[in-house]
Residue frames relative to the residue before (quaternion, step in Angstrom):
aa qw qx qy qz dx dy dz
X 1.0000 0.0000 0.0000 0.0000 0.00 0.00 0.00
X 0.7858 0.2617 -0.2871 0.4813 3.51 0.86 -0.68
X 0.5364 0.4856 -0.5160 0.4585 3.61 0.89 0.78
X 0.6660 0.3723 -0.3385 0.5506 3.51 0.83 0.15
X 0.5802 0.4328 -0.5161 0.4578 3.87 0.55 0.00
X 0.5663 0.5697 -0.4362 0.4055 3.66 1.28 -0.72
X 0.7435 0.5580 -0.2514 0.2694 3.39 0.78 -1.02
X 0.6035 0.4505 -0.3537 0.5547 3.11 1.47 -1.46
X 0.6793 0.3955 -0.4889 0.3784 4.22 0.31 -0.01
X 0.7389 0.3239 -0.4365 0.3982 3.20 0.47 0.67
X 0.6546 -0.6334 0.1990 0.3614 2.89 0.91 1.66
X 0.4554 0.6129 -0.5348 0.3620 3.51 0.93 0.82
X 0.4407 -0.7380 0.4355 0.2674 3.73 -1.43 1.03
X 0.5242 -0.5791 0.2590 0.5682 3.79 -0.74 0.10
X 0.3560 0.6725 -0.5759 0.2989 4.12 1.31 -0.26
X 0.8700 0.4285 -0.1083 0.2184 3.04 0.10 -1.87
X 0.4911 0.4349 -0.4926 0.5719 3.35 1.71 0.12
X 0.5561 0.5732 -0.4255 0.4257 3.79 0.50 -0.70
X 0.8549 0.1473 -0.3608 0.3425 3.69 0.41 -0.31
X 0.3598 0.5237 -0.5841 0.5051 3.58 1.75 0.06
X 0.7357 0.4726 -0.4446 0.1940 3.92 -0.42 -0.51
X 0.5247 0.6840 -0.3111 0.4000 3.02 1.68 -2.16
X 0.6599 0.5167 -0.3993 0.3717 4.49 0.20 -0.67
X 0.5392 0.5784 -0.2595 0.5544 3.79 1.37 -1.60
X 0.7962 0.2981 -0.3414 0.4007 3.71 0.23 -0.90
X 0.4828 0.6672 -0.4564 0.3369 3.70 1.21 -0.48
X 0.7174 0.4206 -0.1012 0.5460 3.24 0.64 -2.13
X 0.7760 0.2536 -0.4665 0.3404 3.73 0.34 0.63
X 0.2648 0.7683 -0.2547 0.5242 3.19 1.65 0.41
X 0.8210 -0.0588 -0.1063 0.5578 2.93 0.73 -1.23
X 0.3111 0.6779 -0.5448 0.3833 3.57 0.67 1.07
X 0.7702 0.4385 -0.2739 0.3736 3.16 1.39 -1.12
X 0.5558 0.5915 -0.2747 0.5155 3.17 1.50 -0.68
X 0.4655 0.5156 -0.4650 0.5489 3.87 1.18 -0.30
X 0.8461 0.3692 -0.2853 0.2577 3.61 0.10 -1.46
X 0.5635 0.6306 -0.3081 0.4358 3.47 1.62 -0.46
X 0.6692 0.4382 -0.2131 0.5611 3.69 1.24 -0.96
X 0.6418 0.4099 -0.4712 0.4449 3.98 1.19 0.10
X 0.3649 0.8146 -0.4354 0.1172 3.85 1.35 -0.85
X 0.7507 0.3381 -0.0207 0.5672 3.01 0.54 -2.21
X 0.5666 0.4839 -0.4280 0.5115 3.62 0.66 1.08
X 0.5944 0.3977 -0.2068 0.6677 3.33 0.73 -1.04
X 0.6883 0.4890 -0.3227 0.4278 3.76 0.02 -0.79
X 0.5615 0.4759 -0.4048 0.5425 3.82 1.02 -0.82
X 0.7946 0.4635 -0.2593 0.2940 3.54 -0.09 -1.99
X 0.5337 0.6178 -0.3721 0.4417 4.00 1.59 -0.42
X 0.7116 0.5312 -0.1380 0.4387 3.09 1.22 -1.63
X 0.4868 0.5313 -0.4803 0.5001 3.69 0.97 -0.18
X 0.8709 0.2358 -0.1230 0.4133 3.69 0.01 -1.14
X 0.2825 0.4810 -0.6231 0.5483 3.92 1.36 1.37
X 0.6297 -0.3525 0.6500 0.2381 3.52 -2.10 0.95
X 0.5579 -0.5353 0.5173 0.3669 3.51 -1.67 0.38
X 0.5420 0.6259 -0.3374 0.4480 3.67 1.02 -0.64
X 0.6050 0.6079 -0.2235 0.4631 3.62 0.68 -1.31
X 0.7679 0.4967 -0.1629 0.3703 3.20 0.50 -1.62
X 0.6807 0.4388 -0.1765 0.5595 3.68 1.28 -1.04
X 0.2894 0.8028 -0.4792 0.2055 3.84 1.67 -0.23
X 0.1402 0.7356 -0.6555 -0.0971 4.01 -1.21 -0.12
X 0.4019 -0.3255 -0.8114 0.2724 1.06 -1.62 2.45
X 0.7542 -0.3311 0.4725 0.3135 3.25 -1.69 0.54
X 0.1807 -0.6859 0.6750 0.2032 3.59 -1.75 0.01
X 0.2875 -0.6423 0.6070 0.3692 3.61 -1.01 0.13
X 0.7819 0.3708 -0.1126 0.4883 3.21 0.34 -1.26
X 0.6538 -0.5414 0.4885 0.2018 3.54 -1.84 1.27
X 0.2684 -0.7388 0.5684 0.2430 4.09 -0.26 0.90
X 0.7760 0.0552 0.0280 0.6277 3.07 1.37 -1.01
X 0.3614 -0.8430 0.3310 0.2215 3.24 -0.83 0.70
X 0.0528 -0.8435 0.5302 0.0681 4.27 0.43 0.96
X 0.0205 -0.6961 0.7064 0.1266 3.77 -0.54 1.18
X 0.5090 0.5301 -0.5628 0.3785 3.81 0.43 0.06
X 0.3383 0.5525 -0.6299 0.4284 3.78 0.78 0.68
X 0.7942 0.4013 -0.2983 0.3452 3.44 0.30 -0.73
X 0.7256 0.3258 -0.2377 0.5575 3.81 1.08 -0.03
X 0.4594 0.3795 -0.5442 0.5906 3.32 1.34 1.00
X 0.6161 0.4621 -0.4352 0.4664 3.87 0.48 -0.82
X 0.7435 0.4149 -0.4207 0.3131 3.85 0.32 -1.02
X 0.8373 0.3565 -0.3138 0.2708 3.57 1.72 -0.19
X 0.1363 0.8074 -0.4476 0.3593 2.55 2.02 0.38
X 0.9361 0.0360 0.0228 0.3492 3.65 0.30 -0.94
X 0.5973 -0.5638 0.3169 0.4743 3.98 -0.26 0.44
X 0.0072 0.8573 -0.5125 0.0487 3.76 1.43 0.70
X 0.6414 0.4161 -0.4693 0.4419 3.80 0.18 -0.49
X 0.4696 0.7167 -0.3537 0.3751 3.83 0.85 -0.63
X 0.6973 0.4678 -0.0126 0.5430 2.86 0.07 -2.31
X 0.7697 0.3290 -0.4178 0.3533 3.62 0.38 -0.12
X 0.5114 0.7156 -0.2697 0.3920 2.95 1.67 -1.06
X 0.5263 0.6101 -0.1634 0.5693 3.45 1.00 -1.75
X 0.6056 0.4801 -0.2731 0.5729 4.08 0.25 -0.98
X 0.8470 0.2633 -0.2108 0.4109 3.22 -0.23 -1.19
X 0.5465 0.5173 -0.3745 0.5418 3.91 0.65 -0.11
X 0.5889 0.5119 -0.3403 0.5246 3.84 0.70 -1.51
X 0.8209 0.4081 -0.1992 0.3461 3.60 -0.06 -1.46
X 0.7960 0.2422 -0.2904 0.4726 3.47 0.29 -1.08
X 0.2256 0.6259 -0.5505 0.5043 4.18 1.17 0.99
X 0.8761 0.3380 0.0204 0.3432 2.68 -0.23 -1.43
X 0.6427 0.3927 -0.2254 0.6180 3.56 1.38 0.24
X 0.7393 0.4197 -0.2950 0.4362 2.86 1.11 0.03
X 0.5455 0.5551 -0.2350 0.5823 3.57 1.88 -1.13
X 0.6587 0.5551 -0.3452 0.3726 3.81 1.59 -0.50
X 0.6271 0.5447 -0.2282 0.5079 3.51 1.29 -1.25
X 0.7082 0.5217 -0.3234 0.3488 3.63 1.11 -0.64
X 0.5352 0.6439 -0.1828 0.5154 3.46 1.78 -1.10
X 0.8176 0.2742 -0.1596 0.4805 3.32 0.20 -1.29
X 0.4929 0.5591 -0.4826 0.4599 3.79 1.02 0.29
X 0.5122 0.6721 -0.2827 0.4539 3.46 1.25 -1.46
X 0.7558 0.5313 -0.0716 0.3760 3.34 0.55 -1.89
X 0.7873 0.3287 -0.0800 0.5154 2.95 0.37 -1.29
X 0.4799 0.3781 -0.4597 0.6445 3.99 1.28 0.48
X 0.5204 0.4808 -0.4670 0.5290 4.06 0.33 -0.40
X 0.8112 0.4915 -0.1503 0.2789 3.50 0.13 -0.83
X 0.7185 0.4688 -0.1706 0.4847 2.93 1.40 -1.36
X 0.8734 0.1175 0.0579 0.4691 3.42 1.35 -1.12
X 0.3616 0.5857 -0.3817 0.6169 3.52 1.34 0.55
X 0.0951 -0.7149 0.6772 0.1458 3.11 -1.06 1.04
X 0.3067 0.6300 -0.7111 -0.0584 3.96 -1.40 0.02
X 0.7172 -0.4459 0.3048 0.4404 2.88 -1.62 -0.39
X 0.8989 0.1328 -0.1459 0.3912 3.50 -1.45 0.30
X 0.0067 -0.8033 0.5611 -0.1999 3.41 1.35 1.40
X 0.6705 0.5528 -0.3017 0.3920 3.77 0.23 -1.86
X 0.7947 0.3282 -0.2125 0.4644 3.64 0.32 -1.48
X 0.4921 0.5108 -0.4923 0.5045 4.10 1.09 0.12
X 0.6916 0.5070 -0.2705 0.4376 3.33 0.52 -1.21
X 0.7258 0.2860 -0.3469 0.5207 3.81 0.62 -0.57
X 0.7419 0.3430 -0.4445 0.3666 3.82 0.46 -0.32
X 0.5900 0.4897 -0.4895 0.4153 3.98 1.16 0.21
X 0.4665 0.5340 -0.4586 0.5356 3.90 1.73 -0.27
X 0.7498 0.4169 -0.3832 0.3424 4.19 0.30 -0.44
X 0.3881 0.6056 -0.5605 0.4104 3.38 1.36 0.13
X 0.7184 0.5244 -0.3980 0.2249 3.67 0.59 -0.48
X 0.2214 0.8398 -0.2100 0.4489 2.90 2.03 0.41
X 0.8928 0.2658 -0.0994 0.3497 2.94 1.00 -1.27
X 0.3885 -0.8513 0.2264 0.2704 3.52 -0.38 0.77
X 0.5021 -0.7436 0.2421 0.3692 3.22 -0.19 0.99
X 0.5414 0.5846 -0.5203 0.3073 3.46 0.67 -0.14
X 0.5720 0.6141 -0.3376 0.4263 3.64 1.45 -0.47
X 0.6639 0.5426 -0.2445 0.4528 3.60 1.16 -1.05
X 0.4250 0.7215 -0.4603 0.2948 3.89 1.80 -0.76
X 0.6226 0.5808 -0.3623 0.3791 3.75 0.61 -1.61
X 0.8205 0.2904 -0.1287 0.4752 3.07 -0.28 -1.80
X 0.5262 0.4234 -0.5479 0.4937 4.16 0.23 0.37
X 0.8135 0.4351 -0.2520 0.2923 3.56 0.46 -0.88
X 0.6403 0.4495 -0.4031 0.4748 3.05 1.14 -0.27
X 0.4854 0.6215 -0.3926 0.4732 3.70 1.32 -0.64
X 0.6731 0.2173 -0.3561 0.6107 3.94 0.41 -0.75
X 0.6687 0.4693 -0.4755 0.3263 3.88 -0.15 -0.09
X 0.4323 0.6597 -0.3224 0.5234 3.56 1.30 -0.28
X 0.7659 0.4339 -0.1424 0.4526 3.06 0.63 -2.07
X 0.4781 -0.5736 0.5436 0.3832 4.05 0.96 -0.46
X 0.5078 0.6444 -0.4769 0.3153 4.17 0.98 0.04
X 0.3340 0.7489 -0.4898 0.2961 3.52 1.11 -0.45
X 0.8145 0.0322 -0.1038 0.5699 4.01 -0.51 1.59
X 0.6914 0.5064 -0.3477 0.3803 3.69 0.81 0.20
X 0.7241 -0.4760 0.3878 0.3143 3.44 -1.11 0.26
X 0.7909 0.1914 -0.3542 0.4608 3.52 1.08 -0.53
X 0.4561 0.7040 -0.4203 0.3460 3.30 1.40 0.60
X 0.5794 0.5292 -0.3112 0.5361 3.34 2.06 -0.62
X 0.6322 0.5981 -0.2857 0.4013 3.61 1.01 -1.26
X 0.9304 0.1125 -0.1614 0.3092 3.18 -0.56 -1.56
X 0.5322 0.6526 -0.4813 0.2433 3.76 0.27 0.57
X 0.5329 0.6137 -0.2567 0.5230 2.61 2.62 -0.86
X 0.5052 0.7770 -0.3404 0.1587 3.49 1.07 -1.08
X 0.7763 0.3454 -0.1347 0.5097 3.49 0.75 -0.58
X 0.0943 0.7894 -0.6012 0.0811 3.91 -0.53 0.90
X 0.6740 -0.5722 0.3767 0.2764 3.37 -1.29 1.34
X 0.6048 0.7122 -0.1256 0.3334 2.95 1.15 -1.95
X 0.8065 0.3768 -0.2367 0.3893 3.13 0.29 -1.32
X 0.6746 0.5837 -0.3126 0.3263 3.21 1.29 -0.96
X 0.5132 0.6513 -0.2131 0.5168 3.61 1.97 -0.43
X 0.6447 0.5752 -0.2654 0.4279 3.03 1.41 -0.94
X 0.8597 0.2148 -0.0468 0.4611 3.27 0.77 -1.19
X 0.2518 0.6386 -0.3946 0.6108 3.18 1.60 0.86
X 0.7854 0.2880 -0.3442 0.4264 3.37 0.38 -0.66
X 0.5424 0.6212 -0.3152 0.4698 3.30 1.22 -1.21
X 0.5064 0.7055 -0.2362 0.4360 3.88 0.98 -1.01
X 0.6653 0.4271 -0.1881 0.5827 3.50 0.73 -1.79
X 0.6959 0.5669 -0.2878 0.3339 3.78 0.26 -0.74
X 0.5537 0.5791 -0.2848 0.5263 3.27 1.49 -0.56
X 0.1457 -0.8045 0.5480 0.1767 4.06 -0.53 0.74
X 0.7404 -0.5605 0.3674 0.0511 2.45 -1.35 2.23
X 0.5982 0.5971 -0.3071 0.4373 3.91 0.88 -0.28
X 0.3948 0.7591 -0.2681 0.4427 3.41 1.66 -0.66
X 0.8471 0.3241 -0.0149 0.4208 2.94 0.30 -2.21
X 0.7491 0.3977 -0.3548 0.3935 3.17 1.25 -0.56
X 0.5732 0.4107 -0.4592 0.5403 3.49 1.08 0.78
X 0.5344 0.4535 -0.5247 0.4831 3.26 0.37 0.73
X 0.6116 0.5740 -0.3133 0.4453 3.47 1.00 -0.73
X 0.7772 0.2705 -0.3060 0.4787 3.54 0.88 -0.82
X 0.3904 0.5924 -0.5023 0.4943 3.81 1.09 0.52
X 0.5289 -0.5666 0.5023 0.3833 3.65 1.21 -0.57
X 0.3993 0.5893 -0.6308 0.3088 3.95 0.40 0.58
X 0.6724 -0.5141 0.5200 0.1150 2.98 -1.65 0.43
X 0.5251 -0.6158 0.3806 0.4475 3.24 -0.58 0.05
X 0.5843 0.5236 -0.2344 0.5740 3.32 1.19 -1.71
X 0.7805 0.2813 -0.3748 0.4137 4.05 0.29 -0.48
X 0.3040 0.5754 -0.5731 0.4980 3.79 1.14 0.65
X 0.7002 0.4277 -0.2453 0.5163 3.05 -0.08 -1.63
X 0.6542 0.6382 -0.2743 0.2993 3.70 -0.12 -0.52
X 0.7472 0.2496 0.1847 0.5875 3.06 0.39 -2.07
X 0.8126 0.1811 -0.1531 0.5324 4.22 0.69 -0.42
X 0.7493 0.2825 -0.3254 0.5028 4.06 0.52 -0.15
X 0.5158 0.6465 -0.3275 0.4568 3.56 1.11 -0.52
X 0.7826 0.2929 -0.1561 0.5267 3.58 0.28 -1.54
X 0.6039 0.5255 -0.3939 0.4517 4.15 1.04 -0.23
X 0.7433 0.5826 -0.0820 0.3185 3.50 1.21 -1.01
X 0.2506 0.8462 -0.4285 0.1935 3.30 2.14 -0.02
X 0.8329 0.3697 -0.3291 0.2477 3.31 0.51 -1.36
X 0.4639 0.6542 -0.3993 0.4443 3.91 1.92 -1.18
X 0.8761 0.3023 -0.2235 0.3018 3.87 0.73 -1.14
X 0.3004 0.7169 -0.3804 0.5011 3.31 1.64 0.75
X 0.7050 0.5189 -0.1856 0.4463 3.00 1.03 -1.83
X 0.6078 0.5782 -0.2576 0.4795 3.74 1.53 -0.62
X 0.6461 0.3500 -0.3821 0.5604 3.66 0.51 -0.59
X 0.6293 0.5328 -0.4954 0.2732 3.66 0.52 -0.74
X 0.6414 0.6056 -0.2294 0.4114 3.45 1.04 -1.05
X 0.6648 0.5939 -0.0869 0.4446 3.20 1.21 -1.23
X 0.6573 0.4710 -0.2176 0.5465 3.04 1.43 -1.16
X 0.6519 0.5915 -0.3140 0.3558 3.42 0.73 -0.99
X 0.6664 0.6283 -0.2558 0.3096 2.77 0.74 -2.11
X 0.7777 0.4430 -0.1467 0.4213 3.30 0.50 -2.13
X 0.7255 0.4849 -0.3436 0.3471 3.53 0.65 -0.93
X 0.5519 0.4910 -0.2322 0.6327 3.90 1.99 0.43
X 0.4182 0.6667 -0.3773 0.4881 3.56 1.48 -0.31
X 0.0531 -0.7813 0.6214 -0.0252 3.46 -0.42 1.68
X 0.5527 0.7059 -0.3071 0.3192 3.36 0.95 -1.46
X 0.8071 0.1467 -0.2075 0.5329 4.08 0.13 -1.34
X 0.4877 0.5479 -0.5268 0.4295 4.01 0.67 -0.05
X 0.7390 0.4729 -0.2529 0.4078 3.37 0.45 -1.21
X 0.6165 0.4965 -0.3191 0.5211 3.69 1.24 0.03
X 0.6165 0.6258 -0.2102 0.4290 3.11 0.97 -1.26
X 0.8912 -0.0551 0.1453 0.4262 3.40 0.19 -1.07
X 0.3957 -0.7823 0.4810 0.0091 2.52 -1.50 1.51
X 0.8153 0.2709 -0.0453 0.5098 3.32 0.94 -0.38
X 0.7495 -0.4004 0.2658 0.4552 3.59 -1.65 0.97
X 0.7444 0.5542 -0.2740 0.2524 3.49 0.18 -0.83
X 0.6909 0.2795 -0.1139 0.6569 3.37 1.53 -0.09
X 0.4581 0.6162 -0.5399 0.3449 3.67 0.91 -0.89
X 0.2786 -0.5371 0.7770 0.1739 3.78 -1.87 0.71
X 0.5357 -0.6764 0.4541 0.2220 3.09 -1.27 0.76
X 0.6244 0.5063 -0.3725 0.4637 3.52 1.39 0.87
X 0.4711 0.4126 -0.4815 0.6132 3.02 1.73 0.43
X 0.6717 0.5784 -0.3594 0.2918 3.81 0.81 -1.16
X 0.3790 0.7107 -0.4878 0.3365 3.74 1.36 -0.18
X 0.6605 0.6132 -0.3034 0.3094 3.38 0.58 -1.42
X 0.5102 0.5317 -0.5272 0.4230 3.92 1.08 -0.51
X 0.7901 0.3581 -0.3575 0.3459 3.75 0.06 -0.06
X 0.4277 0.4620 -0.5769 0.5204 3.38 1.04 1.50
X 0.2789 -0.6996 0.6525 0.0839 3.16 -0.56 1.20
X 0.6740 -0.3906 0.5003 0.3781 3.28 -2.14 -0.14
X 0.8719 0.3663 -0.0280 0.3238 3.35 0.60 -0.86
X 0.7482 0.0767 0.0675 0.6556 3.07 2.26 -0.72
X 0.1132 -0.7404 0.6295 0.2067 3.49 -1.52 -0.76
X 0.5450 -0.5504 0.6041 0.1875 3.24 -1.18 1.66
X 0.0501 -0.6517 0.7480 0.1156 3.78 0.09 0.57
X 0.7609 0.3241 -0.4874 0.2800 3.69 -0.53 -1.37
X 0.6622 0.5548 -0.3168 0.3917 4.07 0.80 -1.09
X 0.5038 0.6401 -0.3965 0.4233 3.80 1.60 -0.53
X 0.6648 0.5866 -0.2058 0.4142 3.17 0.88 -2.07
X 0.7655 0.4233 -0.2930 0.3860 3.62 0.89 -1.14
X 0.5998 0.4493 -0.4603 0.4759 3.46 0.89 -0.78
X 0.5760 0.6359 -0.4154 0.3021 3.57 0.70 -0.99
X 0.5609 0.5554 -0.2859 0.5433 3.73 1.15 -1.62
X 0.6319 0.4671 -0.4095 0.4635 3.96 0.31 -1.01
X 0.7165 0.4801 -0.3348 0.3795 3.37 0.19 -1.47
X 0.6666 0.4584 -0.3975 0.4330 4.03 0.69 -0.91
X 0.6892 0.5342 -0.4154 0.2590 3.90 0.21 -0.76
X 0.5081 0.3855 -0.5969 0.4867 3.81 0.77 0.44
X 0.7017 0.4075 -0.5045 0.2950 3.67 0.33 -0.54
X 0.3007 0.8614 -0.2648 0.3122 3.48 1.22 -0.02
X 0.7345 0.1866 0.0192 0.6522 2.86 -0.09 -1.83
X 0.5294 0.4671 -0.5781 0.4090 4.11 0.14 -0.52
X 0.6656 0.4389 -0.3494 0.4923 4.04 0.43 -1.48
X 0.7361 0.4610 -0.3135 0.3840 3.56 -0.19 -0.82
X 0.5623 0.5080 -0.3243 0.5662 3.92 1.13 -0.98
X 0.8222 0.3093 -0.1185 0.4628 3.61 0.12 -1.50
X 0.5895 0.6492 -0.4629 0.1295 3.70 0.65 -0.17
X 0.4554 0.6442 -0.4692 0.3967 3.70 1.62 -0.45
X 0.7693 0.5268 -0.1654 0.3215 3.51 1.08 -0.86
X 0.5030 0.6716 -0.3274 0.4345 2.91 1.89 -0.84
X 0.7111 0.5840 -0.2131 0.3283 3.23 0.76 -1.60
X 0.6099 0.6064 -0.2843 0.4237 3.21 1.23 -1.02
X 0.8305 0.3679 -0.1829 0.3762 2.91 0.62 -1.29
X 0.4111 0.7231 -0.2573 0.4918 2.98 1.06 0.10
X 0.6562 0.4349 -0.2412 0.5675 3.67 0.95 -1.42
X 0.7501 0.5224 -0.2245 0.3378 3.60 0.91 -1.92
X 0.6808 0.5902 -0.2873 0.3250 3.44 1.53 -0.61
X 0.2771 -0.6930 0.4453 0.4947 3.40 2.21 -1.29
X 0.2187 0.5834 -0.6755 0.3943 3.40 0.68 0.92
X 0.8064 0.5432 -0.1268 0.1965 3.52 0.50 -1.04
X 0.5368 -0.6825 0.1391 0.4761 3.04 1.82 0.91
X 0.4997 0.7058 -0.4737 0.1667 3.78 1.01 0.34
C-alpha cells in the first residue's frame, strides 16, 4: 500500500503500475517454474555420488557427506550399459530419422498439393493425436508379432516412424514459405518431387531440426513401447535397461541415480548442439506465440 501511494504521487495511474509490475511477476513465475523443473535433476546427479547408507539416511541430505564417483563405474558395470546404449542409439536415431523423412513427405502433400478432401484428411490424421498411446500398444503388438518383429529393431523403429505432430509441425512451417518460389521453379520445368527437393527442403533446415529434436528426445525417454518390445540384452534401450537395479528385495538408489545421470547426457549435448535451431524453429513455425 505504501509503494503504490508513493507511486500514485508521482502522478503515476494505477494502469501504468499494473503494466510496469505485470513483467516482474512474469519473470518470477517463470524462475520458479525453472527452479521446480531443475530439483528432481539436481536431486538425481547429488544422489549418484551419496554411499548406499547416505541415501537411505532420515531426514534426507541434500548435499554429498562424502563424495563416491565410483558410483558411476559400478553402475556402468552393474549392467551391459555399452549395449543398452548402443540399442538406444540405433532405436532413436531410426526412428528420428524415418520420422523427419515421413512427415516432410506429408506435411508437403498437405501444405501444397491440391486434391479432393485434403482439409478433412489433414484434420482427422491431426485427431490421432487424440489418442493415447497406451490404447494403440495392443493392436501395434500384435501387428509386429504377426510380422515375426517381436525383440527386433524394426519392431522398435517402424511403428514409431510416423508422428501426427511432426506432420503439423512442418506443415505449418511449409505454409510460411511463399508459394511464388515454387512456382518459378515449376516453369523452369521442376518437378514436383524436385520443388520439394531443391526449394522446401533447403528453406526448412531450422522447422526440421526442430523435429528430430523432439523426436530424439521424446523417443530416447519412451519407456512404454521398448518395454513391450523387448525382451532381451540385444535390443533392450537403456531406459528400459535402468530397471536391472530394482532388485527383489531393494534398490541401489545411489547406482540407479548414476546409471540414470549416464542415460541423460545424450539428451544433453543433442539439446545444447541443436538448441540455436530449436528455438528458431520453433518461432518460424508459430509454436512461438506469434
Amino acid at each position: 500500500m505504501n509503494l503504490l501511494d508513493t507511486v500514485f504521487k508521482g502522478g503515476r495511474s494505477p494502469s501504468s503500475v499494473t503494466r510496469n509490475y505485470w513483467p516482474i511477476l512474469i519473470y518470477a513465475t517463470l524462475c520458479a517454474m525453472a527452479f521446480l523443473t531443475l530439483v528432481p535433476i539436481v536431486w538425481m546427479v547429488l544422489t549418484a555420488f551419496k554411499s548406499a547408507p547416505e541415501v537411505a539416511a532420515n531426514p534426507p541430505t541434500w548435499w554429498p557427506r562424502e563424495w563416491h564417483p565410483e558410483n558411476f563405474v559400478a553402475a556402468w558395470n552393474f549392467a551391459p550399459f555399452g549395449r543398452y546404449l548402443m540399442n538406444s542409439m540405433v532405436m532413436v536415431g531410426g526412428i528420428t530419422i524415418l520420422q523427419t523423412v515421413t512427415s516432410a513427405l506429408a506435411a508437403y502433400a498437405f501444405a501444397r498439393l491440391k486434391f479432393r478432401g485434403r482439409d478433412l484428411l489433414f484434420l482427422l490424421y491431426l485427431g490421432t493425436l487424440m489418442i493415447p498411446p497406451q490404447v494403440t500398444v495392443i493392436p501395434q503388438f500384435i501387428l509386429i508379432k504377426e510380422l515375426g518383429w517381436v525383440d527386433t529393431y524394426q519392431g522398435l523403429i517402424i511403428p514409431q516412424a510416423f508422428t501426427a505432430f511432426g506432420v503439423f509441425l512442418l506443415r505449418q512451417f511449409f505454409l510460411t514459405i511463399p508459394r511464388e518460389l515454387e512456382d518459378a521453379a515449376r516453369i523452369d520445368g521442376a518437378t514436383r518431387f524436385g520443388c520439394f527437393w531443391r526449394i522446401i527442403l533447403p528453406l526448412s533446415g531450422p522447422a526440421m531440426a526442430t523435429l528430430a529434436v523432439f523426436a530424439f528426445l521424446f523417443h530416447w525417454n519412451n519407456l512404454l513401447w521398448p518395454l513391450v518390445v523387448s525382451n532381451s540384452d540385444a535390443t533392450v534401450p537403456i531406459v528400459v535397461g535402468l530397471r536391472n537395479f530394482q532388485g527383489q528385495y531393494g534398490t541401489d538408489w545411489n547406482l540407479l541415480m548414476a546409471a540414470a545421470a549416464i542415460a541423460t547426457i545424450p539428451t544433453v549435448i543433442v539439446y545444447l548442439l541443436a538448441q540455436r535451431w530449436f528455438v528458431r524453429g520453433i518461432t518460424m513455425s508459430g509454436f512461438g506465440g506469434r
